[in-house]
C-alpha positions as CSV (number, residue, x, y, z in Angstrom):
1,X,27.5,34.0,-22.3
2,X,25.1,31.6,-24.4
3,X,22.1,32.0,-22.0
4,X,22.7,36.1,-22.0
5,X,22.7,36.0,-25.5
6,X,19.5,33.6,-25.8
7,X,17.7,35.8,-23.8
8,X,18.3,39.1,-25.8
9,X,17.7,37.3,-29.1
10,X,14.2,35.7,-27.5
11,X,13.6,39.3,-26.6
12,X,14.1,40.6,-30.0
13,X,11.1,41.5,-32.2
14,X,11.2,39.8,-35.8
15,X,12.6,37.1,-34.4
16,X,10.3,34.2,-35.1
17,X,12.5,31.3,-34.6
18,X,15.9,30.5,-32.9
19,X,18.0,27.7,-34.0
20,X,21.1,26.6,-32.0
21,X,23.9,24.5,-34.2
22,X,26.3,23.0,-31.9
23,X,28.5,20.1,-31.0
24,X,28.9,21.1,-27.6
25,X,27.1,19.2,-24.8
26,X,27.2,21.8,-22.3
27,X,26.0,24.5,-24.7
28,X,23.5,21.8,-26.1
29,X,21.9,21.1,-21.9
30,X,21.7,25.4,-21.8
31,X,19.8,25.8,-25.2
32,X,17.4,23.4,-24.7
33,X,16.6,24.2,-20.9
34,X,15.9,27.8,-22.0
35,X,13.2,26.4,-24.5
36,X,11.8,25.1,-21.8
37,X,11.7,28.4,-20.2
38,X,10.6,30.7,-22.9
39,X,8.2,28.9,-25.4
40,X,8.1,32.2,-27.5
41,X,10.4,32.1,-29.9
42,X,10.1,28.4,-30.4
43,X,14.1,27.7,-30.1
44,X,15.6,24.1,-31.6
45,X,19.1,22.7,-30.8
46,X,20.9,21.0,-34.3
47,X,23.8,19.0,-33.2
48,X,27.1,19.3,-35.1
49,X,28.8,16.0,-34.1
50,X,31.8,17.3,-35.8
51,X,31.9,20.5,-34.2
52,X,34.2,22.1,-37.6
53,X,33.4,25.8,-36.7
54,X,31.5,28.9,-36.9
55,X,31.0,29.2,-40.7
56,X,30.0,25.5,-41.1
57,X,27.8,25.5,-38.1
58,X,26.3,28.6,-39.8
59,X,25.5,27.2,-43.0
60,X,23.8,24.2,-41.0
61,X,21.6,27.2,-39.4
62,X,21.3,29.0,-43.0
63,X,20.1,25.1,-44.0
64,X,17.6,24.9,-41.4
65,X,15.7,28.2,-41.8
66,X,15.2,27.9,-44.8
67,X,13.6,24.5,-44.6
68,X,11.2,26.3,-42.2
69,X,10.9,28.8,-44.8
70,X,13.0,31.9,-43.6
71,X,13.1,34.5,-46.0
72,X,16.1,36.2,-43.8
73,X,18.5,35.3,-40.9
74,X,20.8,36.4,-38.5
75,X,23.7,34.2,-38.1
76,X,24.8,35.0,-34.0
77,X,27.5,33.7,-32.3
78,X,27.0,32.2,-28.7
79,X,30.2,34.4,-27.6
80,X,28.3,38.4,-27.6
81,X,26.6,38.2,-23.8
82,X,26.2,42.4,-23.9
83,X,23.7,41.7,-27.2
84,X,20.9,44.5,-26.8
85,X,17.4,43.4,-28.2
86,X,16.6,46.4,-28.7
87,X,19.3,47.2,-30.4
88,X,19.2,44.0,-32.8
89,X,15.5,44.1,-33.7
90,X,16.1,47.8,-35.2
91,X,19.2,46.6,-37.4
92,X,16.2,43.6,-38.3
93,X,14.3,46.1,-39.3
94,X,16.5,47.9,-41.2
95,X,17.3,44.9,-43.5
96,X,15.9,45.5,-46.8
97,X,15.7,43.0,-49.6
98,X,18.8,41.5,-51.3
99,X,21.0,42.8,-48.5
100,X,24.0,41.7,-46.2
101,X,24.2,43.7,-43.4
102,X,28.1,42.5,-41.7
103,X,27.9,43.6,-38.1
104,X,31.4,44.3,-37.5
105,X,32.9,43.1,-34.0
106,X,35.2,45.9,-31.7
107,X,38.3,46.1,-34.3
108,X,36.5,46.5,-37.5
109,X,37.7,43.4,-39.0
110,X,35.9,40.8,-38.1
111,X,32.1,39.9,-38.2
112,X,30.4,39.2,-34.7
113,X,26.9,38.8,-36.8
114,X,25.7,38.4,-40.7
115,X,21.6,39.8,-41.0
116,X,20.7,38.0,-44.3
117,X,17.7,38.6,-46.7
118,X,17.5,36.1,-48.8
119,X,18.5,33.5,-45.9
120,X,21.1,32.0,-48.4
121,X,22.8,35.6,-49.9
122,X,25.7,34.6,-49.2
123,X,28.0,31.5,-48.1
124,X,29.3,32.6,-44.6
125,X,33.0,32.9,-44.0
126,X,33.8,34.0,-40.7
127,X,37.0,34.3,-39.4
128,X,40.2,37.0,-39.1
129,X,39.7,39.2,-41.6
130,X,35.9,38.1,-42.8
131,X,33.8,41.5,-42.3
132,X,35.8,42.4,-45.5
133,X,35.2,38.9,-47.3
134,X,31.5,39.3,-46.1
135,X,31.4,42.5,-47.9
136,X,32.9,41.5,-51.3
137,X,31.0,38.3,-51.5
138,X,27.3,40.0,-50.8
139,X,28.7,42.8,-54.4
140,X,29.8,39.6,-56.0
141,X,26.5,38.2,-55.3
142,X,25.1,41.2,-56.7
143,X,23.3,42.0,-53.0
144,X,23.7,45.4,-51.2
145,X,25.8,45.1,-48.1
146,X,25.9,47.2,-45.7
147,X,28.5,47.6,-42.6
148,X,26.3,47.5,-39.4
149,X,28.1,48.7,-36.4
150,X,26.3,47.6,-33.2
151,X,27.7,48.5,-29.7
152,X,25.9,45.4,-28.3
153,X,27.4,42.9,-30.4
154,X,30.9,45.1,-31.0
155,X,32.7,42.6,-28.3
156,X,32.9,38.8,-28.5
157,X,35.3,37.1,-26.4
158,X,38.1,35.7,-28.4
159,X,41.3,36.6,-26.3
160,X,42.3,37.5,-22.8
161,X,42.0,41.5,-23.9
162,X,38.8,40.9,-24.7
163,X,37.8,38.9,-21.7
164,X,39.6,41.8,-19.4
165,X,37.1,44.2,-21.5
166,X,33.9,42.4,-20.4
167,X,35.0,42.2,-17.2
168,X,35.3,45.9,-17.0
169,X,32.5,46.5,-18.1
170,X,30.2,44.1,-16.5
171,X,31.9,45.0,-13.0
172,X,30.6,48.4,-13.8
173,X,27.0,47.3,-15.3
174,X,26.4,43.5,-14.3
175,X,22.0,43.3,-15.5
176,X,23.7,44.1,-19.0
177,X,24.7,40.1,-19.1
178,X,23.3,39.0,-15.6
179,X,24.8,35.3,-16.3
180,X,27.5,35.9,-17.5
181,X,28.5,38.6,-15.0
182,X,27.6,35.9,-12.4
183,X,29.8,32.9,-14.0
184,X,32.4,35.6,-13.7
185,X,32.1,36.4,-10.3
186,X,32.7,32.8,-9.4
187,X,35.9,32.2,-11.3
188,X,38.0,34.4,-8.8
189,X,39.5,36.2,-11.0
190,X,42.2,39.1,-10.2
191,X,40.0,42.5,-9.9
192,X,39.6,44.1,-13.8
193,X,41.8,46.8,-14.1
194,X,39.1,48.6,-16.2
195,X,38.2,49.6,-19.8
């Protein structure tokens, strides 16, 4: 899923650097031999020895763009293989100043991306119930936010429903996440009984 998802967000326009904050050694090994591959984005790996979640690894990123001067971000997780480039580099361009956009994932409740501008508008919170808590803390902020709904990035993979759904899907259209459609294949799974 991380390698689909590297490749959409290399192919994204505005994106002018990737940064990958993990404490993972396997998803470490994949980040960096894709910067070896594609030099454009430049792409970094930031270890999180303590590997204490999506929010804090998050901050870490928010941390590190804005050392390199980021003026916005989108916080990704590894876990959206069907992420469209296209798709993600018009909700980029969309982003106007002082703005949260919460990019909501398949139920509506939680957040499967944050698009940021300033970088640090907000702390991120992610989590059951945090496209909501995104939303209240951007007005608290005083920043406009803004509910994003992208089909791309609608379905991360956080429970065997969900894993049945990319399977469907994929068996259907496998060059929407080539990888992960392939890691798939060789898990011999029982056929998907559709979406």
């Amino acid at each position: 899923m991380l390698a689909d998802t590297l490749n959409a967000v290399s192919a994204t326009e505005g994106i002018e650097r990737i940064t990958v904050v993990t404490g993972e050694g396997r998803a470490e090994r994949l980040a960096l031999a894709h910067a070896r591959r594609v030099r454009r984005p430049p792409l970094e790996v930031m270890i999180d020895p303590d590997d204490t979640g999506h929010s804090e690894a998050a901050t870490l990123g928010i941390i590190r763009a804005l050392s390199h001067g980021a003026t916005s971000v989108a916080l990704l997780p590894g876990d959206c293989p069907l992420l469209d480039a296209a798709e993600l580099g018009a909700a980029l361009e969309r982003l106007a100043d002082r703005q949260v956009s919460v990019v909501p994932d398949r139920h509506g409740t939680g957040t499967n991306a944050l698009l940021m501008r300033p970088a640090d508008a907000i702390g991120p919170a992610f989590g059951e119930g945090s496209a909501e808590r995104h939303r209240d803390r951007a007005e608290r902020a005083g920043h406009r936010s803004v509910t994003e709904p992208l089909a791309s990035l609608a379905l991360d993979l956080d429970t065997p429903e969900d894993l049945e759904e990319l399977r469907g899907r994929l068996a259907e259209r496998p060059e929407l996440a080539p990888a992960t459609a392939e890691a798939l294949a060789g898990l011999k799974l029982d056929a998907p009984t559709g979406s």
